[in-house]
Every structure is written in C-alpha cells, then in structure tokens.
PDB file of N, CA, C and O in Angstrom, chain B, residues numbered from 101:
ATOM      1  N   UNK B 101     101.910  61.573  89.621  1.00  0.00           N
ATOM      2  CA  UNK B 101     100.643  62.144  90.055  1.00  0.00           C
ATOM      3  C   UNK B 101      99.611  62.019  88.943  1.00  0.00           C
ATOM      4  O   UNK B 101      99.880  62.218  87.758  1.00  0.00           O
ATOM      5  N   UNK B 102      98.503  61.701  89.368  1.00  0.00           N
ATOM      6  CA  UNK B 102      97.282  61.920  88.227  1.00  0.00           C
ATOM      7  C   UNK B 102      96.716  63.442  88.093  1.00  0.00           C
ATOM      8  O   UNK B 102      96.767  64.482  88.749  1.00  0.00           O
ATOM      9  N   UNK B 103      96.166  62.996  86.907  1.00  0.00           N
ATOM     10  CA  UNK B 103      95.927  64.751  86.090  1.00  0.00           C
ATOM     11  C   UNK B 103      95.094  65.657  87.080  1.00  0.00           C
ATOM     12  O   UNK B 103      95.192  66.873  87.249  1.00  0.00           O
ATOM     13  N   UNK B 104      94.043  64.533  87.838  1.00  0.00           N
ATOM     14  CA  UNK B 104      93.098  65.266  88.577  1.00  0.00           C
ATOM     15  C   UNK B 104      94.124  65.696  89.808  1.00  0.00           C
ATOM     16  O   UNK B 104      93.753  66.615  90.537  1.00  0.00           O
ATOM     17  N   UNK B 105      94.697  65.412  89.921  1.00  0.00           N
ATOM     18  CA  UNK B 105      95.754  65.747  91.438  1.00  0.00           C
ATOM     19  C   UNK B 105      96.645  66.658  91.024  1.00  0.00           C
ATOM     20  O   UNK B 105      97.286  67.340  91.824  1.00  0.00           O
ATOM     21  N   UNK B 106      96.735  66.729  90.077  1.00  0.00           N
ATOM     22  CA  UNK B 106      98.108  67.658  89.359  1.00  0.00           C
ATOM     23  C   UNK B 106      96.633  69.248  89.159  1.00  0.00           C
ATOM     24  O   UNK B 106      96.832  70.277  89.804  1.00  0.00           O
ATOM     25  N   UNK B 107      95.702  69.166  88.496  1.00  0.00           N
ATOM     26  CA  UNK B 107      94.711  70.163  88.474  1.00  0.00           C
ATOM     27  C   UNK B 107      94.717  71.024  89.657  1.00  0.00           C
ATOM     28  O   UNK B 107      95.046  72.205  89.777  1.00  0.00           O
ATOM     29  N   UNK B 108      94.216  70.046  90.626  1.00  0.00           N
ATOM     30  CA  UNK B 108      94.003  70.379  91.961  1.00  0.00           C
ATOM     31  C   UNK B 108      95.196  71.329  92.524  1.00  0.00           C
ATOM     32  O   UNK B 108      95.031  72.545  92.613  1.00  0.00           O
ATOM     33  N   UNK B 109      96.079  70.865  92.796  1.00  0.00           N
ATOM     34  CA  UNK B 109      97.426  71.327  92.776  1.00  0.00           C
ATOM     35  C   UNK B 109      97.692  73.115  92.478  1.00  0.00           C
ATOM     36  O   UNK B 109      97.749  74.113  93.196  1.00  0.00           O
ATOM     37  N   UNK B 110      97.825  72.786  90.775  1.00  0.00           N
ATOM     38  CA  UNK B 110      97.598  74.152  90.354  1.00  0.00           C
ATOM     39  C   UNK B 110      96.714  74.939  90.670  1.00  0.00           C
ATOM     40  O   UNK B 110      97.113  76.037  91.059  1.00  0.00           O
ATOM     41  N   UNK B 111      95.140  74.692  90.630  1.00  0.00           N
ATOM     42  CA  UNK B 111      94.065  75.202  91.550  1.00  0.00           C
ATOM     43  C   UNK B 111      94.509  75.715  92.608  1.00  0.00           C
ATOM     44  O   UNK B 111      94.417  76.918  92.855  1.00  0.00           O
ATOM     45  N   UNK B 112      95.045  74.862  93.363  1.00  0.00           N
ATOM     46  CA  UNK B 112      95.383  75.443  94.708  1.00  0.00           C
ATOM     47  C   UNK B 112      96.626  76.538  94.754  1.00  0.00           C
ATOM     48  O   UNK B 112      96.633  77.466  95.563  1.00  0.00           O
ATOM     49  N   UNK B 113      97.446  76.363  93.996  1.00  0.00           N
ATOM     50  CA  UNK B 113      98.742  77.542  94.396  1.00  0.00           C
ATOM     51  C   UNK B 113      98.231  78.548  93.659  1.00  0.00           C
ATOM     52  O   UNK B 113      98.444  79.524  94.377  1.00  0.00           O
ATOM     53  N   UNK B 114      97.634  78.980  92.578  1.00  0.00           N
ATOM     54  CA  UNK B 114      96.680  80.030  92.130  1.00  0.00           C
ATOM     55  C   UNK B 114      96.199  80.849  93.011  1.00  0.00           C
ATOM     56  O   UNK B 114      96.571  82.012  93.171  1.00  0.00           O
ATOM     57  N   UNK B 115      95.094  80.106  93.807  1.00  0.00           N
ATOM     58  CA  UNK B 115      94.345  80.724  94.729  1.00  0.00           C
ATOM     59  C   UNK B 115      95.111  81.302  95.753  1.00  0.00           C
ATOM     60  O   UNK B 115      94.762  82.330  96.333  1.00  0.00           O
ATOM     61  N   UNK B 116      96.243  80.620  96.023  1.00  0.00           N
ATOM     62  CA  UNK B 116      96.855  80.848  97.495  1.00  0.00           C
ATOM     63  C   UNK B 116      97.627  82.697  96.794  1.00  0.00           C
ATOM     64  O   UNK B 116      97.601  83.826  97.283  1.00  0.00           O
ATOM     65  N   UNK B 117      98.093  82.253  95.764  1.00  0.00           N
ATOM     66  CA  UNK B 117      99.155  83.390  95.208  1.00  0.00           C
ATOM     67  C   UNK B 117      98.143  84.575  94.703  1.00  0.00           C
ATOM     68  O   UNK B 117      98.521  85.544  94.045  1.00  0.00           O
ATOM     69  N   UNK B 118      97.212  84.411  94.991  1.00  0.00           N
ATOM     70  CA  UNK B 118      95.715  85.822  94.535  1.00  0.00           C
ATOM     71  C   UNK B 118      95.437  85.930  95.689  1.00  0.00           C
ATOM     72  O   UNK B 118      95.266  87.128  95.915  1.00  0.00           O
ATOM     73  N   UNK B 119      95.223  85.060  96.990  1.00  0.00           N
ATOM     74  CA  UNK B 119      94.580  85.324  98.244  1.00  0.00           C
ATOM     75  C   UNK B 119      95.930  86.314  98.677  1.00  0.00           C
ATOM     76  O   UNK B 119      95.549  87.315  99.283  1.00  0.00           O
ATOM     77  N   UNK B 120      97.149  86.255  98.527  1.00  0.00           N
ATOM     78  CA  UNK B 120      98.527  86.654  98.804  1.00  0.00           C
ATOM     79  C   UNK B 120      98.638  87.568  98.865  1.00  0.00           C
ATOM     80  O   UNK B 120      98.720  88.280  99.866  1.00  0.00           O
ATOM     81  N   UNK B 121      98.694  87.951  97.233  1.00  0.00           N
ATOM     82  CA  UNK B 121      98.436  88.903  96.221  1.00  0.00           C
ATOM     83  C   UNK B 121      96.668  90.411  97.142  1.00  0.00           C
ATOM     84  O   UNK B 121      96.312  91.459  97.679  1.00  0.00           O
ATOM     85  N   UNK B 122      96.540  89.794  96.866  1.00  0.00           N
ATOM     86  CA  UNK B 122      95.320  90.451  97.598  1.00  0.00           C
ATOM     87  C   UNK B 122      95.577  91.227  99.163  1.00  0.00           C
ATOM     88  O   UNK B 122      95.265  92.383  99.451  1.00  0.00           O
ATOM     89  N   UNK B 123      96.264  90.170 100.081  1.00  0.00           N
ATOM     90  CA  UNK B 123      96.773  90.898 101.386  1.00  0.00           C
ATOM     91  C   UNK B 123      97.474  91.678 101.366  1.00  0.00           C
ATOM     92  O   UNK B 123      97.492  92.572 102.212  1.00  0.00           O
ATOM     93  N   UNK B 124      98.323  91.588 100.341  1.00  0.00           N
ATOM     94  CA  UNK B 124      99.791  92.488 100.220  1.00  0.00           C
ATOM     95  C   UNK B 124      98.932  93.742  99.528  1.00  0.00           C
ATOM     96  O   UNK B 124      98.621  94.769 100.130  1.00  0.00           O
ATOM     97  N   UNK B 125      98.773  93.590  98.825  1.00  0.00           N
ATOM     98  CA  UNK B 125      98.411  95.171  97.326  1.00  0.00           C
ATOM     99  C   UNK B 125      97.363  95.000  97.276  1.00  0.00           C
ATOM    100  O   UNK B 125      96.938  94.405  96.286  1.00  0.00           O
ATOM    101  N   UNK B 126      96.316  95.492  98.449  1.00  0.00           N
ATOM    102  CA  UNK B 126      94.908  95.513  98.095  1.00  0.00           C
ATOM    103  C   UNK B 126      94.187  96.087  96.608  1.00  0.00           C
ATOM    104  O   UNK B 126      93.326  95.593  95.880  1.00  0.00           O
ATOM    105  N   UNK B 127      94.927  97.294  96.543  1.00  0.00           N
ATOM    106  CA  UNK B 127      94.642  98.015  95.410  1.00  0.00           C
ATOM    107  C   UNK B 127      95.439  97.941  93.946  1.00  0.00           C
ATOM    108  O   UNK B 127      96.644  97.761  93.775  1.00  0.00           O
ATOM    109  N   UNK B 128      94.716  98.074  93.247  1.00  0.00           N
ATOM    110  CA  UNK B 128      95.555  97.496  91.821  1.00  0.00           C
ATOM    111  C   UNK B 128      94.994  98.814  90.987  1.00  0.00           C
ATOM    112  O   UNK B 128      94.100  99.558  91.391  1.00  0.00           O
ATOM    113  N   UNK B 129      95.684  98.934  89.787  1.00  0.00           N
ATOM    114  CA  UNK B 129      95.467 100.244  88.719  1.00  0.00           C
ATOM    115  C   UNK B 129      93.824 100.009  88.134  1.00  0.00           C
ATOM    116  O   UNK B 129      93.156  99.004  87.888  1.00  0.00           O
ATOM    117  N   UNK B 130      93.608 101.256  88.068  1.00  0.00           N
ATOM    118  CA  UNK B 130      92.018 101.166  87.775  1.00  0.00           C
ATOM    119  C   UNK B 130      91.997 100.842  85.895  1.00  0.00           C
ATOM    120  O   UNK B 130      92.858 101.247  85.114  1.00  0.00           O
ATOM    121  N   UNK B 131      90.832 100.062  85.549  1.00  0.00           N
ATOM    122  CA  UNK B 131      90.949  99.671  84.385  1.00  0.00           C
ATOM    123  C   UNK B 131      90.723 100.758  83.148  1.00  0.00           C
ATOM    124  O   UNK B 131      90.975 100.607  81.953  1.00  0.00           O
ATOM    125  N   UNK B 132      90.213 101.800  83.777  1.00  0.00           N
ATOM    126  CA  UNK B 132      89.919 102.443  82.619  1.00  0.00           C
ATOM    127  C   UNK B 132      90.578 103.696  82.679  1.00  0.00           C
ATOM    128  O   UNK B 132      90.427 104.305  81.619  1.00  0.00           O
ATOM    129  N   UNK B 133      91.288 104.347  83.563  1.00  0.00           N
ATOM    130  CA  UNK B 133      92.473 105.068  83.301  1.00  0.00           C
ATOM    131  C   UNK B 133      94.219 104.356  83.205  1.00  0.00           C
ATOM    132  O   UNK B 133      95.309 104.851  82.920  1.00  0.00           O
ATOM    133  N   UNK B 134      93.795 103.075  83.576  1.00  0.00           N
ATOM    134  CA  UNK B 134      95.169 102.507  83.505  1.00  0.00           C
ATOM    135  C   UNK B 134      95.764 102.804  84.700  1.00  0.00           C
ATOM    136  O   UNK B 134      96.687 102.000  84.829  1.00  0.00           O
ATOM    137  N   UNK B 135      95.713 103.597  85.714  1.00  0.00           N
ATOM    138  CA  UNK B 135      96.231 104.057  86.931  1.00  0.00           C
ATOM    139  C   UNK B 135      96.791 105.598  86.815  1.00  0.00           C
ATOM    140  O   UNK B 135      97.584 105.947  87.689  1.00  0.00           O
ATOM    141  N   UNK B 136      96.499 106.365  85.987  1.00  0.00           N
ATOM    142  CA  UNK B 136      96.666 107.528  85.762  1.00  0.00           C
ATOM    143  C   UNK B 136      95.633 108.551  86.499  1.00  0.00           C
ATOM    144  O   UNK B 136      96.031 109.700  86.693  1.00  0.00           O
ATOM    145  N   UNK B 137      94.458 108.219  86.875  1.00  0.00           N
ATOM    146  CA  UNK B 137      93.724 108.954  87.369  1.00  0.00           C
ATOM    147  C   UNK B 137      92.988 109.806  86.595  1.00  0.00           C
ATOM    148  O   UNK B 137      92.125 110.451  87.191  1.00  0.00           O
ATOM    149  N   UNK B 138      93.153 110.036  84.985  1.00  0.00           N
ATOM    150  CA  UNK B 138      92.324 110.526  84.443  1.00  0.00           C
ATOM    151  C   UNK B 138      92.844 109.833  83.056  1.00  0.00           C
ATOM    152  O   UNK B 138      93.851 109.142  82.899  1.00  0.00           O
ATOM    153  N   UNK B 139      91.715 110.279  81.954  1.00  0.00           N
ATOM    154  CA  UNK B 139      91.931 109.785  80.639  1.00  0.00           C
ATOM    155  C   UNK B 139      92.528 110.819  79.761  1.00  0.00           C
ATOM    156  O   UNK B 139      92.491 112.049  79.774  1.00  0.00           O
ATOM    157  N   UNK B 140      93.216 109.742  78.825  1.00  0.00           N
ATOM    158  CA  UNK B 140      94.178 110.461  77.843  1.00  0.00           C
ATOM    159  C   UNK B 140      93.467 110.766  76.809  1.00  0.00           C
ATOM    160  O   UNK B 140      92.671 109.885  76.485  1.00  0.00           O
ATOM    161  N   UNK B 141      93.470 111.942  76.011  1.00  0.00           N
ATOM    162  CA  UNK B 141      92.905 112.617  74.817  1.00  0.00           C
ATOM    163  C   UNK B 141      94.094 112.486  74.189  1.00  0.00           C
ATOM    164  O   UNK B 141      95.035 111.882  74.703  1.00  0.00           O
ATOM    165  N   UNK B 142      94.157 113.205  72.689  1.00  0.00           N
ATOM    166  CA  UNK B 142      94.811 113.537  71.539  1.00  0.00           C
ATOM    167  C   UNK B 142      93.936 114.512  71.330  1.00  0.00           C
ATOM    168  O   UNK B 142      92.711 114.518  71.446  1.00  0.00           O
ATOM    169  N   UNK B 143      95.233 115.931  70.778  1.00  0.00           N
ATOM    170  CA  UNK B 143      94.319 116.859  70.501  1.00  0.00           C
ATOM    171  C   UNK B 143      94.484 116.760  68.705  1.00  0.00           C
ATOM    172  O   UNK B 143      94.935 115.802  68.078  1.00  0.00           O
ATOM    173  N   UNK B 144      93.932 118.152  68.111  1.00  0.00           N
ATOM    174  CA  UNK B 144      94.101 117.753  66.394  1.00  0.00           C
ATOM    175  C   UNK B 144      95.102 117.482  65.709  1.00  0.00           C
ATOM    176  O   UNK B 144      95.012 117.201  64.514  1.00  0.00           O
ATOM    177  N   UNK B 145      96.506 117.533  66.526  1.00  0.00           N
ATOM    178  CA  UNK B 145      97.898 116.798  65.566  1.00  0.00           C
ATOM    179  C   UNK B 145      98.209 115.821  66.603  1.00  0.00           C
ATOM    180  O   UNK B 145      99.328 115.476  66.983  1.00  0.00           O
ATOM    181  N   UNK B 146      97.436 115.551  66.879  1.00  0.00           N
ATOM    182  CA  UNK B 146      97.658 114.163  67.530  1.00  0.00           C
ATOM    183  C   UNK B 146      98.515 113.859  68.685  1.00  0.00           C
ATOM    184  O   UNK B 146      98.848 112.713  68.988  1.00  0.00           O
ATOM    185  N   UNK B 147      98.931 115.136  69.448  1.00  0.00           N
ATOM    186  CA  UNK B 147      99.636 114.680  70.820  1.00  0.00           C
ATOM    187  C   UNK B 147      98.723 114.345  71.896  1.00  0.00           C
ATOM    188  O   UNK B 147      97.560 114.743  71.976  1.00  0.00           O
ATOM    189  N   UNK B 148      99.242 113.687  72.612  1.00  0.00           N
ATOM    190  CA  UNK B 148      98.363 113.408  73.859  1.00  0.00           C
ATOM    191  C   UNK B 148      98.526 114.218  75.098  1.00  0.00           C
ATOM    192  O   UNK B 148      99.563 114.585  75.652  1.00  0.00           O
ATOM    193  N   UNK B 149      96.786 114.494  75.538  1.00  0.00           N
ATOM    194  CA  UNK B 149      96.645 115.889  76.443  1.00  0.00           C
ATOM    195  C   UNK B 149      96.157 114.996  77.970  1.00  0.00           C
ATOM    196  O   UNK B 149      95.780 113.824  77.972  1.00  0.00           O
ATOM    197  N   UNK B 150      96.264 115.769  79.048  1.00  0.00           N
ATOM    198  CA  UNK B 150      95.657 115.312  79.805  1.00  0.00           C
ATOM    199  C   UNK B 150      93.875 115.423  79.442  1.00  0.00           C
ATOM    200  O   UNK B 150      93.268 116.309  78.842  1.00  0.00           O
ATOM    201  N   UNK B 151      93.505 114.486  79.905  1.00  0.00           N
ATOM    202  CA  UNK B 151      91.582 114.285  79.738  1.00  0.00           C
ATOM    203  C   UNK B 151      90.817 114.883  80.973  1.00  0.00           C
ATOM    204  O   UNK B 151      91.431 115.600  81.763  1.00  0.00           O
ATOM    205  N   UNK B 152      89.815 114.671  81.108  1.00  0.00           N
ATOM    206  CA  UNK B 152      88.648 114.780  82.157  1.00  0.00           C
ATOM    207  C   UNK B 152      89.511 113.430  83.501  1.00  0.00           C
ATOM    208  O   UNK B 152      90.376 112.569  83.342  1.00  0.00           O
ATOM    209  N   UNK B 153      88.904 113.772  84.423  1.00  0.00           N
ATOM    210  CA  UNK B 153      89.257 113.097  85.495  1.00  0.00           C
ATOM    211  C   UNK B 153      88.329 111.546  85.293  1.00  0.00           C
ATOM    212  O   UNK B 153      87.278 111.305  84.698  1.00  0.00           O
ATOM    213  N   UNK B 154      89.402 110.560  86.198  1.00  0.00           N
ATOM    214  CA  UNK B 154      88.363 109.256  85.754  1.00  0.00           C
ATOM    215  C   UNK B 154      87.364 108.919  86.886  1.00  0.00           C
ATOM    216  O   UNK B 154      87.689 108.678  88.048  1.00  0.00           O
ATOM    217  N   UNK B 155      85.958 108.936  86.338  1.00  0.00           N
ATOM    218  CA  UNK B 155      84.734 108.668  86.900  1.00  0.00           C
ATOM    219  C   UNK B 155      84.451 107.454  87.573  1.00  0.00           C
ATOM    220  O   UNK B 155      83.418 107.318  88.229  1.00  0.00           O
ATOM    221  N   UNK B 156      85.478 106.380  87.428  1.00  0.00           N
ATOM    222  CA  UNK B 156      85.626 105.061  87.824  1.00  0.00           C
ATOM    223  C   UNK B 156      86.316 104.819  89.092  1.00  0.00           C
ATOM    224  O   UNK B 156      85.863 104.261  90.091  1.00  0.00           O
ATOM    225  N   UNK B 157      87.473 105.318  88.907  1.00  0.00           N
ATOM    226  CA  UNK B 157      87.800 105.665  90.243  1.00  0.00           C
ATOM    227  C   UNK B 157      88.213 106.700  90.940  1.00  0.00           C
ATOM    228  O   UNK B 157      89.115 106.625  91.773  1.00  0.00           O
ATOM    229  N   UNK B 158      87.469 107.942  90.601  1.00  0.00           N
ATOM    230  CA  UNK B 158      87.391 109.595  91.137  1.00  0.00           C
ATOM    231  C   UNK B 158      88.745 110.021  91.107  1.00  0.00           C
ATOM    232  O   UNK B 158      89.207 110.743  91.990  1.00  0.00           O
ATOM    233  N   UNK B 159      89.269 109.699  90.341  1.00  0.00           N
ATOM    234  CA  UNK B 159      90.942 110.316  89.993  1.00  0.00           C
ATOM    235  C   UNK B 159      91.718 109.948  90.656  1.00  0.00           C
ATOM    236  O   UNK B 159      92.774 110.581  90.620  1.00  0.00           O
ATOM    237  N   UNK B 160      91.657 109.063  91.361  1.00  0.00           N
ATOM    238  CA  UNK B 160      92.487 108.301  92.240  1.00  0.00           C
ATOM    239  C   UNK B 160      93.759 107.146  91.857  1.00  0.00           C
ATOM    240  O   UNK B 160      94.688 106.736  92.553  1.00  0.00           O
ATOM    241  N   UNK B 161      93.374 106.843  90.502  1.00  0.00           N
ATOM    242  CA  UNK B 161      93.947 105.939  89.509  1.00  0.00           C
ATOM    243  C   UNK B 161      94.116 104.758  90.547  1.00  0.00           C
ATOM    244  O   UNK B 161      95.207 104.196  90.644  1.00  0.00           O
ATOM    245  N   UNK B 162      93.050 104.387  91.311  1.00  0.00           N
ATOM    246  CA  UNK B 162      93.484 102.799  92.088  1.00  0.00           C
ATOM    247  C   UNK B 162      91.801 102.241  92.014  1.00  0.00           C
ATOM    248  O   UNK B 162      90.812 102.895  91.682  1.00  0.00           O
ATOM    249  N   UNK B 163      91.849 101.420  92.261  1.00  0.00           N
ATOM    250  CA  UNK B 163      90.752 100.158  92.248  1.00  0.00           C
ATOM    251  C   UNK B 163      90.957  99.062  93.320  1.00  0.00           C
ATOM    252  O   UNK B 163      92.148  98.780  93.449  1.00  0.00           O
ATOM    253  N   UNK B 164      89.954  98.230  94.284  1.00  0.00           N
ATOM    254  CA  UNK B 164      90.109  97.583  94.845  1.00  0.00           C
ATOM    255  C   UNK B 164      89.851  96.427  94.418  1.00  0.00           C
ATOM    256  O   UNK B 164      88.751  96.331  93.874  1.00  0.00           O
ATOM    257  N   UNK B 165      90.551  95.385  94.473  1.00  0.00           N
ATOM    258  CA  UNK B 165      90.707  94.227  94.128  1.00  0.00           C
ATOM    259  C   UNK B 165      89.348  93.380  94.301  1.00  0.00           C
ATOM    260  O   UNK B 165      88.842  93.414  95.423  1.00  0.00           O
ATOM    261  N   UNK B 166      88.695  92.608  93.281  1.00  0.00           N
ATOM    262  CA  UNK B 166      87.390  91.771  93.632  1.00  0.00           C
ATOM    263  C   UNK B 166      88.114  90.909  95.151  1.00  0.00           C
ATOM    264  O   UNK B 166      87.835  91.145  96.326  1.00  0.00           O
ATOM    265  N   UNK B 167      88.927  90.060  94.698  1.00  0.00           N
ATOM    266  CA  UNK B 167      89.404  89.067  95.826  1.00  0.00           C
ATOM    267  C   UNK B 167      89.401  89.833  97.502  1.00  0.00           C
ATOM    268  O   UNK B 167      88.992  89.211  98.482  1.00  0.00           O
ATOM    269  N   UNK B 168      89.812  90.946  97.561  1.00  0.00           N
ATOM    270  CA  UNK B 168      89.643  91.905  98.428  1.00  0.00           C
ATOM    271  C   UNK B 168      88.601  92.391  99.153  1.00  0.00           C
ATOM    272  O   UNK B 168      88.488  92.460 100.376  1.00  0.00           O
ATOM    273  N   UNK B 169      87.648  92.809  98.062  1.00  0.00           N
ATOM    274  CA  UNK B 169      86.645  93.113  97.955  1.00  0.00           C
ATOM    275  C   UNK B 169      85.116  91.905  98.820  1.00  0.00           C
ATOM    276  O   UNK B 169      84.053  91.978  99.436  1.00  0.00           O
ATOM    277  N   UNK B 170      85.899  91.139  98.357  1.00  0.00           N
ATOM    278  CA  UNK B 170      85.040  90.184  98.946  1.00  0.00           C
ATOM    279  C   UNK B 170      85.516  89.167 100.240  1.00  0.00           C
ATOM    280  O   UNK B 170      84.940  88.214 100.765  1.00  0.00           O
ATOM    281  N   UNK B 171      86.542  89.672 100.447  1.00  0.00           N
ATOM    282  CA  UNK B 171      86.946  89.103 102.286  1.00  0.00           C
ATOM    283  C   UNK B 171      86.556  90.744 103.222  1.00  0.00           C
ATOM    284  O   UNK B 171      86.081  90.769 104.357  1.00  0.00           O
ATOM    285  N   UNK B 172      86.831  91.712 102.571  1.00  0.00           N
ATOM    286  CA  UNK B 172      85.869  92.751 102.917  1.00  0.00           C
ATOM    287  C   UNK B 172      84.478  92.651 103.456  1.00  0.00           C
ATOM    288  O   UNK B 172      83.907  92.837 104.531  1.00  0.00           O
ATOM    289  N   UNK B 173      84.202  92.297 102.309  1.00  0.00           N
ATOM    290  CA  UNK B 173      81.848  91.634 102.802  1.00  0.00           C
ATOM    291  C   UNK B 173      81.717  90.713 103.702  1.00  0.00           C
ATOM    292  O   UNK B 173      80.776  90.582 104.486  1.00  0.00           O
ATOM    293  N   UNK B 174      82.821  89.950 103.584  1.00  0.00           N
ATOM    294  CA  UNK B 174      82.571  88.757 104.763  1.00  0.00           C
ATOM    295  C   UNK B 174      82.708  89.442 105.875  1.00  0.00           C
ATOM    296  O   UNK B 174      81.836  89.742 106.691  1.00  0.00           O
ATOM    297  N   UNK B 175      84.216  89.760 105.882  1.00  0.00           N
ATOM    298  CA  UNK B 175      84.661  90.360 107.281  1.00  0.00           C
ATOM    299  C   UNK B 175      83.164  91.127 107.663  1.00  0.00           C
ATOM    300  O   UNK B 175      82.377  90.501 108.373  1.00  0.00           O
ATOM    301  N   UNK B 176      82.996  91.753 107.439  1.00  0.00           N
ATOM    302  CA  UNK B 176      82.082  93.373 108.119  1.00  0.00           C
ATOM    303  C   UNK B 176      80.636  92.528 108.477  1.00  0.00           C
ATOM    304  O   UNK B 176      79.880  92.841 109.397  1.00  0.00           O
ATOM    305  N   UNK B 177      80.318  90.769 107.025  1.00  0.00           N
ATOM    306  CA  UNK B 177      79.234  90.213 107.847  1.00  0.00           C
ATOM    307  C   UNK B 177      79.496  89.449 108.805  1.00  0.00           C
ATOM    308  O   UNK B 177      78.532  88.932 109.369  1.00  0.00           O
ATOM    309  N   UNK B 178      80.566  89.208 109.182  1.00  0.00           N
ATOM    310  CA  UNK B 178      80.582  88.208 110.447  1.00  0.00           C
ATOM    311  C   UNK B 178      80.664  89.204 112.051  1.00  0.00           C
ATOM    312  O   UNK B 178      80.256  88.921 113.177  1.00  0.00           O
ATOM    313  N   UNK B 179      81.271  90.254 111.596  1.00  0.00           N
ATOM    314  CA  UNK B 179      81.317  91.282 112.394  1.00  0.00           C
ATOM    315  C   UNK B 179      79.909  91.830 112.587  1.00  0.00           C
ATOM    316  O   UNK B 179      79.564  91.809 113.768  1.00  0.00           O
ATOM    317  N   UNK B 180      78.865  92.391 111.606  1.00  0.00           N
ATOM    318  CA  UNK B 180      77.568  92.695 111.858  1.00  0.00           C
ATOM    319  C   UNK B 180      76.927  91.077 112.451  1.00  0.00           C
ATOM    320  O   UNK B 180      75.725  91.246 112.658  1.00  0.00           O
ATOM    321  N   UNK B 181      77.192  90.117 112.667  1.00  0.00           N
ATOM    322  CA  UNK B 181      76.221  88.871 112.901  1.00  0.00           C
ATOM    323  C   UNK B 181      76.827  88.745 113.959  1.00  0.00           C
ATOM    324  O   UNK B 181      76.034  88.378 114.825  1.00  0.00           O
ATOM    325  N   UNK B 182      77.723  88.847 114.299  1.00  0.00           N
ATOM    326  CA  UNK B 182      78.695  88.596 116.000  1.00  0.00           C
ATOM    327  C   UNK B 182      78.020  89.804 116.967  1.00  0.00           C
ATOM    328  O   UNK B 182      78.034  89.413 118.134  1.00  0.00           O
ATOM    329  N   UNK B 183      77.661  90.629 116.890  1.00  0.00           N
ATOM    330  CA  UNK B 183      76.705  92.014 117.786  1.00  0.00           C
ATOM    331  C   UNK B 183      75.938  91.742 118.660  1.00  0.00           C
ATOM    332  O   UNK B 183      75.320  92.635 119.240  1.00  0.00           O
TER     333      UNK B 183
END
C-alpha cells in the first residue's frame, strides 16, 4: 500500500472508533473535576478535603462528548428544517 492509502486508512478507523466511542458512552469524565463532581482541596497538613462543587459540570462529574455534541446539532437541525 502507499503512504497516502495507508494515512487514509488510519484516518478512517480513528474516526469510525470515536464515532463508536461516542454512540456507546456519550458522556465522558468532566475535565476539571476529573469525574468526581467537585474539586479536591488540601487542607494545612496537607490531606485532601472534599472542595466546592464543580461549576463545569454542576457536580455531576460527566461531560458530553464534542463528537456527540455535534451529531446532537445536526440531528435537532435537520429535525428543525424537516417541519
């Protein structure tokens, strides 16, 4: 196979295994609690306390996937343009 066909290739099973990925586990751990739902402190000897709740994803510790996210927008515009 040539390099450009071999690229392509990989290109393609990527996408397929994120489009996949995406149907199965819409939701993935939120980035800034890690999936905990709130943030970790240290208090003055240094153990770790529970924090404030996370503002990112309202304590929920989940996040929706961009890839998701955006067969989402489609879906709902082909659905608002089909009316």
């Amino acid at each position: 196979m040539t390099p450009i066909a071999l690229t392509i290739a990989c290109l393609l099973v990527v996408t397929l295994g994120y489009a996949g990925m995406c149907a199965a586990a819409p939701f993935g751990p939120c980035r800034t609690c890690r999936g905990f739902g709130f943030e970790m402190k240290t208090d003055r000897k240094g153990r770790l306390m529970r924090g404030k709740n996370c503002r990112r994803c309202k304590a929920t510790g989940r996040r929706i996937r961009i890839g998701r996210w955006i067969f989402n927008r489609a879906q709902r515009l082909y659905r608002e343009g089909t009316r």
